[in-house]
C-alpha positions in Angstrom: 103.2 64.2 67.1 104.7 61.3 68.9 103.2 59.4 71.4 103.5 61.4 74.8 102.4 58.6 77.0 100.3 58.5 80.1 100.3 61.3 82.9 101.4 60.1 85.8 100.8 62.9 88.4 96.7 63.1 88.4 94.0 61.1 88.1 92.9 59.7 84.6 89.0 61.1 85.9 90.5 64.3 87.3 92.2 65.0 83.9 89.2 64.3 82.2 87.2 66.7 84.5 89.9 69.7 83.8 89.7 69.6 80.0 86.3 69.6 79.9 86.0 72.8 82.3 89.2 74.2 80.0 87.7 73.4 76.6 85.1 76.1 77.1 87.6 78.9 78.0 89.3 81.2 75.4 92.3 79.5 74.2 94.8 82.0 76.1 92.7 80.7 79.1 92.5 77.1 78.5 96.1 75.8 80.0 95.8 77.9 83.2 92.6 77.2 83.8 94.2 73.6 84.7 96.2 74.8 87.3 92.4 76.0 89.5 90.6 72.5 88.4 93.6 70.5 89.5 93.5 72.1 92.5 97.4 73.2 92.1 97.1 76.9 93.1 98.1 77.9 96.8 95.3 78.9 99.4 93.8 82.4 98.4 96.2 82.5 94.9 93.6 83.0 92.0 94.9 82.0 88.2 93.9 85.4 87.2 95.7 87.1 89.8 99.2 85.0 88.5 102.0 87.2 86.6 102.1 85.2 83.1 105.8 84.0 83.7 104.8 82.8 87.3 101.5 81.4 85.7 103.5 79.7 82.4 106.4 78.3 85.0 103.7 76.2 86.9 102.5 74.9 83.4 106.1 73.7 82.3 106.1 72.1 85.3 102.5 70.7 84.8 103.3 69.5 81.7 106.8 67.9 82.6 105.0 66.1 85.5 101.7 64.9 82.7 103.8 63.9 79.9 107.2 64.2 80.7 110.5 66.1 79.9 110.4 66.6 76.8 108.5 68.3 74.2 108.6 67.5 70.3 107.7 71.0 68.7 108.0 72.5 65.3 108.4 75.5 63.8 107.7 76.9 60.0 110.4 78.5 57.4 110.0 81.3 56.4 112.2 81.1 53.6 111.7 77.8 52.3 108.4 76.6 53.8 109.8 73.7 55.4 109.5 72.3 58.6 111.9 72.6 61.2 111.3 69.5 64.4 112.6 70.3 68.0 113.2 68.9 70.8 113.1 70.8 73.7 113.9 69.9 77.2 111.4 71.4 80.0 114.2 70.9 82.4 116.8 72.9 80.9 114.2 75.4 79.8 113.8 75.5 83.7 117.0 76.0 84.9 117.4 79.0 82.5 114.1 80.8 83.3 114.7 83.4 86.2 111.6 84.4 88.6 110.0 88.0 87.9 110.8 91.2 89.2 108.1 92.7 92.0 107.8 95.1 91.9 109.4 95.7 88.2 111.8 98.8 88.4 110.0 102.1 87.5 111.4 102.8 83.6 113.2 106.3 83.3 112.9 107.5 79.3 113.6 110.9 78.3 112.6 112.7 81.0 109.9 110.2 82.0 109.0 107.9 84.7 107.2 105.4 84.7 105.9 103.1 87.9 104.3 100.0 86.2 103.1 96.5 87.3 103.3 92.9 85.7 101.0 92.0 83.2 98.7 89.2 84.7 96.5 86.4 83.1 93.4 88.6 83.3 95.7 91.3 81.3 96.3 88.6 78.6 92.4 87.5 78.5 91.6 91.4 78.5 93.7 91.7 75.6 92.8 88.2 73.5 88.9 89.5 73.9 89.6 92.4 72.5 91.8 90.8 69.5 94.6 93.2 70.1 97.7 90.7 71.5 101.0 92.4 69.0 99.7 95.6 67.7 99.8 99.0 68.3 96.0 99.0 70.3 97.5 96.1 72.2 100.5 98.3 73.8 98.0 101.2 74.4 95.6 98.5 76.3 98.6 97.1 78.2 99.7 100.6 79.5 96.4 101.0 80.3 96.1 98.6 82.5 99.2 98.3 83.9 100.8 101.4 84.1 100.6 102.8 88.2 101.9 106.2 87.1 103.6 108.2 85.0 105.9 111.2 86.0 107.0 113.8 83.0 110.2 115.7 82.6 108.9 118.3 84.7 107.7 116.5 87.9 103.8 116.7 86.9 101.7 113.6 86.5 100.9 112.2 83.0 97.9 110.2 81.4 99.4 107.1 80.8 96.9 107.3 77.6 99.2 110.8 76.3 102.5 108.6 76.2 104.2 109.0 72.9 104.1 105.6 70.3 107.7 105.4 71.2 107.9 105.6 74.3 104.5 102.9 74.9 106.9 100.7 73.1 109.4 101.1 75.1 107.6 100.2 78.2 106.1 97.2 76.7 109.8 96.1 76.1 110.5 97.1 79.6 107.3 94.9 80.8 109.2 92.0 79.1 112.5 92.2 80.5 110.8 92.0 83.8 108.7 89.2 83.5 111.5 87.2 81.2 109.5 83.7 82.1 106.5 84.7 79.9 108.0 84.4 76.9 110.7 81.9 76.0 112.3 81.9 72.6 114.3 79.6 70.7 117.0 79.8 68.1 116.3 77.5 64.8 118.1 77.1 62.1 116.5 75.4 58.9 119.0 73.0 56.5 118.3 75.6 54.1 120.6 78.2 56.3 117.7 80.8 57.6 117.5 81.3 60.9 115.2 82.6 63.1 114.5 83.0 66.7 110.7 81.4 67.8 108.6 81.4 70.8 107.7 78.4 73.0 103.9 78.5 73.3 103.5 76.0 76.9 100.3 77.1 77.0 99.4 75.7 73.3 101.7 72.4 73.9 100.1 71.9 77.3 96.1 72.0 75.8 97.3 70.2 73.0 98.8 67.4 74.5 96.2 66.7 76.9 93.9 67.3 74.3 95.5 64.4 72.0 95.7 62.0 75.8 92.1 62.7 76.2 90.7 61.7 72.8 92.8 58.3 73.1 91.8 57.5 76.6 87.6 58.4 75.7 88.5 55.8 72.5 89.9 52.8 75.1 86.7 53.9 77.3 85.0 53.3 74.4 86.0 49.7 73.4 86.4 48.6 77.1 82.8 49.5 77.6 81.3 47.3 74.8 83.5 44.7 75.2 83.3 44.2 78.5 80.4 46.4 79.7 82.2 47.8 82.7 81.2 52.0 83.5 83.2 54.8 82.9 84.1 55.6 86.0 85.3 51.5 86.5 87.8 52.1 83.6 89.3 55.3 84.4 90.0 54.0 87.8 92.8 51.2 85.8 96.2 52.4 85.3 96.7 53.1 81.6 99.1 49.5 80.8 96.0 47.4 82.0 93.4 49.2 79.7 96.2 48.3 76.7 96.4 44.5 78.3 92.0 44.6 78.2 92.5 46.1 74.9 94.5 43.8 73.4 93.2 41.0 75.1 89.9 41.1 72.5 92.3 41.9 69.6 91.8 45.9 69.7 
């Protein structure tokens, strides 16, 4: 990964302070946690409460503010193997991404209809606890939690639980055309020829990347400390080119 330099929009201490509350979430919750510890939510507006593309927006933006505009990705072959680098632009990403519907249009399906609501972060971290995120249990948990009500052919309410396989899948389709923002995909083509389309993972890229910033700013800590005995708390409070200067000042 290349160097993603030094985020400019927080503090160096107040990053430090929101990984280490994030690092003990589950991993879907580790990213938006930041967005509660760096205080960035609106009065009253609770992470878990956030539709996922509302919730991933404020990360691309979190992460263009950190570390910048662009993001160095890659992405695996599946016919040869190999690996395919990116380069994506947050800001472009941006301008393409259009805000959710609410509420989402009910879905009509042979005979069906079907009032529904957004998934939300707490539907996601319902869903990653119970280790059912793509599959068939993982539709059936999402209509269960989302769905408001469902209408047959006839007029008479239905148990969202008695929906056909087909028509579940359907909705969760439906659920995504909504909410387009929580789930952005990119075309790649390897140099052997196969292409594929593959989805952007901000909330992966975000963690990871403040991850990688905070395991190279606890090193400078580190060697400012013993070399010149100054606290913690003293060396977080230097912007990031004068802990390089100290740094290479005693040849580190």
């Amino acid at each position: 990964m290349a160097d993603i330099g030094d985020p400019a929009a927080s503090t160096a201490a107040a990053l430090l302070a929101a990984w280490e509350t994030g690092a003990v979430e589950a991993p879907v919750d580790q990213a938006p946690s930041l967005l509660r510890t760096l205080e960035l939510l609106a009065p009253g507006v609770s992470v878990e409460q956030l539709a996922v593309g509302d919730c991933d927006a404020s990360l691309y933006r979190l992460r263009r503010e950190l570390f910048g505009d662009l993001v160095e990705a890659v992405a695996i072959c599946a016919q040869c193997g190999e690996e395919v680098e990116l380069e994506v632009s947050i800001s472009e990403l941006e301008q393409g991404l259009t805000a959710p519907e609410a509420p989402p249009p009910a879905l009509e399906l042979d005979g069906y209809t079907i009032s529904y609501r957004l998934p939300l972060n707490e539907d996601l971290s319902a869903l990653a606890a119970r280790g059912a995120q793509d599959d068939a249990a993982g539709v059936a948990e999402l209509i269960r939690r989302c769905v408001v009500s469902v209408r047959g052919p006839d007029g008479a309410a239905v148990p969202p639980g008695s929906l056909r396989t087909d028509v579940g899948g359907a909705l969760a389709d439906a659920m995504a055309a909504s909410d387009p923002g929580a789930s952005v995909e990119l075309a790649v083509t390897c140099p052997c020829g196969h292409a594929w389309v593959d989805e952007l993972d901000i909330r992966l890229i975000l963690w990871t990347d403040l991850t990688d910033w905070v395991g190279r700013t606890l090193t400078e800590v580190h060697h400012l400390a013993g070399s010149y005995g100054w606290s913690e708390a003293e060396i977080l409070t230097l912007p990031a080119w004068r802990r390089r200067w100290y740094l290479e000042a005693v040849g580190l």
